[in-house]
N, C-alpha and C positions, 0 to 999 in steps of 0.2 A: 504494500500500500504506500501511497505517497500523500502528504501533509503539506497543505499550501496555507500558509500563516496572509493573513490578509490584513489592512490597517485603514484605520480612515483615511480619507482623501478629501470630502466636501464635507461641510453642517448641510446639513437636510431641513431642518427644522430646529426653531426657538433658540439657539444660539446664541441672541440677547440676552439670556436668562441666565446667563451663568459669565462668570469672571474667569479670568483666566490671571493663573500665577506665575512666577518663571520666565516672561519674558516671549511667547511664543506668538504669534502675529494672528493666531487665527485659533478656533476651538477644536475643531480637528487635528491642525497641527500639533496641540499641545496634546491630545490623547497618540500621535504615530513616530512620537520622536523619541520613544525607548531612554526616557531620562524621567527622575524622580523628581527631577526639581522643576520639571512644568503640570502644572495639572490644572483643572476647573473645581470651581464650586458653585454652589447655587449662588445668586446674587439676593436674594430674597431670604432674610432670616427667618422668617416664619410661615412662609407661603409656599408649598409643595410646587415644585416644576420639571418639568421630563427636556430631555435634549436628543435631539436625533440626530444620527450620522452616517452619512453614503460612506459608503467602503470600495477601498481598488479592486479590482479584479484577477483573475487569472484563467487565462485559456488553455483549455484542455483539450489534450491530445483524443486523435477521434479511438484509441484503443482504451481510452479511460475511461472509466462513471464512477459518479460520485457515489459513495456510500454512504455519508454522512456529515453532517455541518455543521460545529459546534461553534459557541458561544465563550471567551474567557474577558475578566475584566483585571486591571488592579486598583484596587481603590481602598478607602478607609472610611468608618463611618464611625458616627458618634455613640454616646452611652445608649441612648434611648431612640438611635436615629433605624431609618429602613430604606431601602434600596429595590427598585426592581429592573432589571434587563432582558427586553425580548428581544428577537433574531427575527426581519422581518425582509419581506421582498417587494421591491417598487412594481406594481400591474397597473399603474397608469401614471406615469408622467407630467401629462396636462391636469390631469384630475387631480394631480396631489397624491392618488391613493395608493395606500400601503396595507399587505397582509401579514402581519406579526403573530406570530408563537404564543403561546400560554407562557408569561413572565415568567421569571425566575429572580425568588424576594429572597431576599436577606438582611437581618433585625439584628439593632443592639451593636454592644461593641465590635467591632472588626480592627483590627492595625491593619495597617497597611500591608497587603499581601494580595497575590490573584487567587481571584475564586473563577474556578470553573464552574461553571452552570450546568455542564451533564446534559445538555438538550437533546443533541447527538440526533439532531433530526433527519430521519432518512430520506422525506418528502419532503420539500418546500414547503412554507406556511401559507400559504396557498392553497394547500396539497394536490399539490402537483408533482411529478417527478421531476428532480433536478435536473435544469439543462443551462446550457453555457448562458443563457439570456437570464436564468433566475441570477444564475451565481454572477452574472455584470450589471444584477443590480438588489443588493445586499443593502440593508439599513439596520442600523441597530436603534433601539432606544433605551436610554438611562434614565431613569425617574428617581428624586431625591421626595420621600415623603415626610423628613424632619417638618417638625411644627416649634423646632427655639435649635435656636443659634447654632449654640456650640453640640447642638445633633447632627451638624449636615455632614455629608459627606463628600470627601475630593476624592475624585475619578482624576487617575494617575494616565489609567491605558486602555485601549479595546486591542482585541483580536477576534477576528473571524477562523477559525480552522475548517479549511475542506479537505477534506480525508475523500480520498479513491481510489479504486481497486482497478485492477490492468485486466484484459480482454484476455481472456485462454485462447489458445492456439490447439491447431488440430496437423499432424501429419499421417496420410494415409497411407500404409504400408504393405496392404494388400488389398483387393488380387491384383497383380501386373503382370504383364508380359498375355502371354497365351495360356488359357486352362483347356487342360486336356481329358482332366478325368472326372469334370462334373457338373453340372450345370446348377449347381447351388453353391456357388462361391463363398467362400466368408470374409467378408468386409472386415478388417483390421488396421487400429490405428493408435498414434500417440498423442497422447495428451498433455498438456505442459501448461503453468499458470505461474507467472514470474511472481506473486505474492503468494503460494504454497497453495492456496485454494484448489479443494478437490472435487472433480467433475460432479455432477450433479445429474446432468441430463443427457444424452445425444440423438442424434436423427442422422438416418444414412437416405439417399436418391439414388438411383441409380437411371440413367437416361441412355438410350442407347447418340449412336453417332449421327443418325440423323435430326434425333432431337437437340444435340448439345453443339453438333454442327450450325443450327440454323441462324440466322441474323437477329434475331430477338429471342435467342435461349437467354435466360435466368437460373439458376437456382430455385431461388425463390417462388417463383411463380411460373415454369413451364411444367408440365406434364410428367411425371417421368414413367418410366415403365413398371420400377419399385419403387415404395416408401416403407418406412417403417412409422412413419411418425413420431412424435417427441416421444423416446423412451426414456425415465427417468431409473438411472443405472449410473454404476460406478466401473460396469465392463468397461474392456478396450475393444472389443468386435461381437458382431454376430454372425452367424451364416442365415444368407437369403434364404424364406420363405417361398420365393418364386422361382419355379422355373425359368431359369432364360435363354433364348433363342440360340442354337447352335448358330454358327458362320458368322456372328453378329463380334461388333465393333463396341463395346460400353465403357464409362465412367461411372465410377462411384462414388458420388459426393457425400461427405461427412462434417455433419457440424458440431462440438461440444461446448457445454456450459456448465459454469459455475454458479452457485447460489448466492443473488446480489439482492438484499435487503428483500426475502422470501419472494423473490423471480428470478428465472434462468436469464442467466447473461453471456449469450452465445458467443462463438468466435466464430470469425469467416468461414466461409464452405471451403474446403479443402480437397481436392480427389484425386484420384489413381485409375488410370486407364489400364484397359483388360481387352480381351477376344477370348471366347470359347472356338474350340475345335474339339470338338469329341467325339472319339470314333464311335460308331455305332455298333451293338451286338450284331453278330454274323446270321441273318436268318436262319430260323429253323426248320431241320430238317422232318 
């Protein structure tokens, strides 16, 4: 798995509302510049106010998906003061409007340290599945609910953490060449998952040559001669159920997956060309 630490880059929202200490030219700057000595605090000593923040991004490779989105802050709060932070996604721009998480509160004394908030969201707060558009546009909000002074609390830092898992690979390793002794081949293959993740599912195709020959063969969506459909298995092959045509020219496509947030998360089709020739028994006499 790979961990992409993310930081603010814009104020989103109320921004006014809070002072900044340290020297930093901006409210976001002071929460992405990994130093103690700038932070915000409420400006308001008795009046509750929330601060929103756009967050940078990072684009992800098309063999990635995301697993999960977590949340971390470092801050301090007072005797009696409380805090809440939610992980939220911009769906509309002109509108203003933002879809946020069920907060995550924390009460009373804290020193200065990160808390992790555990949110560890698999879907967007939207709920939607994570795609490069949710995660390029990330907001968090911070809300100070002290009601006397010396309860508020300073927000030192944000983080966004996108955690994702890499795309399994498939290589097919039989049948090849010419089969001679059977017209039920066994589909064979290796699987491989550069974060250890173990197979979950596979589906094999098999299309002969003039289907896989043609100018709009897919995978995906042409015809084939065999399927097996999604079989959920930790095998590495099965042998065909189907008889298939002696003299005939085939491929056999194989796709596997890994288990990403309870759905299979397939890798490419992969396949291995074949020909049956098989002699036929000698009439009898």
């Amino acid at each position: 798995m790979a961990t992409y630490i993310l930081r603010p880059n814009a104020n989103w929202n109320n921004a006014s509302a809070f002072t900044i200490s340290g020297g930093s030219g901006s409210v976001h700057a002071a929460l992405s510049d990994n130093s103690d000595t700038t932070y915000i605090t409420r400006t308001s000593t008795t009046v509750p106010a929330s601060y929103e923040a756009e967050f940078g991004t990072q684009t992800l490779a098309a063999t990635e998906k995301v697993a999960y989105v977590n949340l971390r802050a470092r801050t301090s709060i007072g005797t009696t003061g409380s805090i809440e932070l939610s992980l939220g996604v911009i769906t509309d721009r002109n509108g203003r409007t933002v879809s946020y998480s069920v907060p995550f509160s924390k009460a009373n004394t804290l020193t200065l340290s990160t808390l992790d908030t555990a949110l560890k969201l698999t879907t967007a707060p939207n709920g939607e599945a994570w795609t490069q558009t949710l995660i390029d546009n990330l907001v968090v909000k911070f809300a100070d609910n002290a009601i006397a002074s010396g309860d508020r609390a300073n927000l030192y830092a944000l983080y966004v953490d996108v955690i994702t898992t890499t795309q399994p690979t498939v290589t097919v390793t039989a049948p090849t060449s010419t089969i001679t002794d059977t017209t039920f081949p066994s589909v064979v293959w290796t699987y491989a998952d550069a974060d250890g993740d173990p197979q979950n599912a596979y589906e094999i195709k098999v299309f002969d040559s003039t289907t896989y020959g043609g100018a709009s063969f897919s995978a995906d969506t042409s015809t084939p001669t065999v399927t097996t459909g999604i079989v959920t298995s930790s095998n590495n092959g099965q042998t065909l159920e189907a008889d298939l045509a002696d003299g005939t020219t085939y491929r056999a496509y194989v796709r596997v997956a890994q288990l990403a947030n309870g759905v299979n998360y397939f890798s490419d089709w992969a396949y291995s060309q074949f020909a049956l020739s098989v002699d036929a028994p000698a009439n009898p006499t």
